[in-house]
C-alpha positions as CSV (number, residue, x, y, z in Angstrom):
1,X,15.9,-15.1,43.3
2,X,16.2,-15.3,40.0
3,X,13.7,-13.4,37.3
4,X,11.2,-15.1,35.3
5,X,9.4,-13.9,32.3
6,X,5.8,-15.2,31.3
7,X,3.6,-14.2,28.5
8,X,4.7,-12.0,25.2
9,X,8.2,-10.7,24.6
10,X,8.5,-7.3,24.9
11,X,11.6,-6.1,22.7
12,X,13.8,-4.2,23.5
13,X,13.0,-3.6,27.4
14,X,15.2,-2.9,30.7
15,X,14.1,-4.9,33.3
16,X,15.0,-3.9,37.2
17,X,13.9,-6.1,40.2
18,X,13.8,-5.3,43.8
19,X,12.5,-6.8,46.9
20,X,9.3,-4.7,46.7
21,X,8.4,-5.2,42.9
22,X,9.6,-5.5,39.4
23,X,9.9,-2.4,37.1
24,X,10.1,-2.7,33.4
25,X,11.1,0.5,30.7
26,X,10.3,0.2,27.4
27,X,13.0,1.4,25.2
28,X,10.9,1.6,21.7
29,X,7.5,1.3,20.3
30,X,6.4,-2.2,20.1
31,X,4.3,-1.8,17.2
32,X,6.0,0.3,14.1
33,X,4.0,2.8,12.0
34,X,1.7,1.4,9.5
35,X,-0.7,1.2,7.0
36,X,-2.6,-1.3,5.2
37,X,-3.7,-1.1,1.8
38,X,-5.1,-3.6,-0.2
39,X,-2.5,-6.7,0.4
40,X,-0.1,-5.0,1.3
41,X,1.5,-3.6,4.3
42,X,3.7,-0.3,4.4
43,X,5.5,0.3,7.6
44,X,8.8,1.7,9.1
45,X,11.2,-0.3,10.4
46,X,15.2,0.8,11.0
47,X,14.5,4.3,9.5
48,X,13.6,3.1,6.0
49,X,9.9,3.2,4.9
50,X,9.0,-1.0,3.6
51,X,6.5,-2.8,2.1
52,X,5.1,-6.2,2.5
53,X,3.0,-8.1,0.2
54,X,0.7,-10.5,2.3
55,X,0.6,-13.1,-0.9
56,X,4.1,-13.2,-2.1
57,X,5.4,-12.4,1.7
58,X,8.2,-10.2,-0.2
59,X,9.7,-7.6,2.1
60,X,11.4,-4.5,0.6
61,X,13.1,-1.3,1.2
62,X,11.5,1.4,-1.1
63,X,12.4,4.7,1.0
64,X,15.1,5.9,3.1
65,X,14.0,8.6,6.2
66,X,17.0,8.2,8.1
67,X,17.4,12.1,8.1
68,X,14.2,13.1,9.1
69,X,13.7,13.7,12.8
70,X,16.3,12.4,15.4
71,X,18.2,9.6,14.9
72,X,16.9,7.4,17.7
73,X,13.5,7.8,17.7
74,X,11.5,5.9,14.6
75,X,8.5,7.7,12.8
76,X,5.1,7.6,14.9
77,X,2.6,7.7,12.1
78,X,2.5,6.7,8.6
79,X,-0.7,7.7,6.3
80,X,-0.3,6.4,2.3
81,X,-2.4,8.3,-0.5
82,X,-2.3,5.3,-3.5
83,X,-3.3,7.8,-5.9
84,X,-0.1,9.9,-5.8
85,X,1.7,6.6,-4.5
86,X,3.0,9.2,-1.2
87,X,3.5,8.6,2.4
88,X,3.2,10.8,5.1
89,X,5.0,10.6,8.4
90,X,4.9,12.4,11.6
91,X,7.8,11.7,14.3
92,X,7.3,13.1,17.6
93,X,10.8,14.5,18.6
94,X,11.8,18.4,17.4
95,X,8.1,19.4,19.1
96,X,6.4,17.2,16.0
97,X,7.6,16.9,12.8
98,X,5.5,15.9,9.7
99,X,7.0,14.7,5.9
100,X,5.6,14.3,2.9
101,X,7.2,12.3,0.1
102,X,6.8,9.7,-3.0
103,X,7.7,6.4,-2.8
104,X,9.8,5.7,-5.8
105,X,8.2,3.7,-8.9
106,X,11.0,1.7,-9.3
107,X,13.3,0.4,-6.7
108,X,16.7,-0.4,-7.9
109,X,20.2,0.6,-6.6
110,X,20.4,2.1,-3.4
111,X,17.2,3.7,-2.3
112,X,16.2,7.1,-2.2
113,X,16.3,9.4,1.0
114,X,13.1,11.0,1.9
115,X,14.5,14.4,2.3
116,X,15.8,15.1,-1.2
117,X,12.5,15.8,-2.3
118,X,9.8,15.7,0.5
119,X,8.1,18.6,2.3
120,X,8.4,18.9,6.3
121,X,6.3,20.9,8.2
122,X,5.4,21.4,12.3
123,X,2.6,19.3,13.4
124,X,2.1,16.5,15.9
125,X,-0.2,14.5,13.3
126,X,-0.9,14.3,9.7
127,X,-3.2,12.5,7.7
128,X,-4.6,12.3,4.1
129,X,-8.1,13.6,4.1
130,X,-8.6,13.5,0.2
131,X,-6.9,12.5,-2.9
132,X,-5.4,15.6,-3.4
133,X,-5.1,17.2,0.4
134,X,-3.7,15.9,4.1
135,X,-4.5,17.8,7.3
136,X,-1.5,18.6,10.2
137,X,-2.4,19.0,13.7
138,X,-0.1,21.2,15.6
139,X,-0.6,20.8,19.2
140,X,1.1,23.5,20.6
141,X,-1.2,26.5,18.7
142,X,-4.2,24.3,18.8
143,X,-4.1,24.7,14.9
144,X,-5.6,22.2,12.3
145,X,-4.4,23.2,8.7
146,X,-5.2,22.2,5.6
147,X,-2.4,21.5,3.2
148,X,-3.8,21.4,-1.0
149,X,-1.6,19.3,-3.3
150,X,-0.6,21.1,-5.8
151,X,0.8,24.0,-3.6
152,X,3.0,21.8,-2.1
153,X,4.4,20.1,-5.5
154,X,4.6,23.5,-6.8
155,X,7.0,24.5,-3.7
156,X,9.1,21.5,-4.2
157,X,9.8,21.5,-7.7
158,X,11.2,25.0,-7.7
């Protein structure tokens, strides 16, 4: 007998049918990391960090991350701090993974790669908690840190 879908497209799936049931594997996230902010959308898709504007409905590159984490699995998480104009990103493979970087000011030429100039860390989760500081979770001490700005600029620029 032949299969029959109904109801939304999952993408990309691997779809296996028996005479006792149907089993379906999920290959990918359905939904990408994302943030909103304001009207517009930063996300992740293909390994580059994008934004949408909801008004215009332009769509562009501004960051590269194809380094960061393994090559087959996208980021899990992406936080934005507007006032520093950064992104966060945590990727689950390599135990949890988090990086911090700016998004360029000006996009032109080919785009930047994230890990010229970001700051990685271990931790499951990351998230901005103030203008000028973002918390890491890492799961496997049971350990919430707190990470200050400037330290972290300071480190990179040397």
């Amino acid at each position: 007998m032949p299969a029959t879908t109904t109801g939304p497209q999952l993408t990309p799936t691997l779809q296996t049918g028996h005479d006792n049931g149907l089993i379906v594997f999920k290959l990918e996230r359905e939904r990408p990391a994302f943030v909103l902010h304001g009207d517009t959308v930063y996300y992740v898709r293909d390994k580059y960090v994008r934004s949408y504007d909801i008004n215009t409905g332009s769509d562009i590159g501004l960051l590269s991350v194809r380094k960061f984490g393994s090559p087959y699995v996208p980021p899990r998480t992406l936080s934005y701090n507007p006032a520093e104009r950064a992104v966060l990103l945590t990727i689950s493979s390599d135990n949890g993974l988090y990086e911090l970087t700016n998004l360029p000011k000006d996009i032109s030429g080919e785009l930047k790669d994230s890990s010229l100039d970001g700051k990685r860390g271990v931790g499951q989760s990351a998230i901005f908690v103030a203008r000028n500081r973002f918390a890491t979770l890492n799961k496997s001490t049971q350990v919430c840190q707190q990470h200050a700005w400037s330290a972290i600029w300071y480190l990179i620029s040397r």
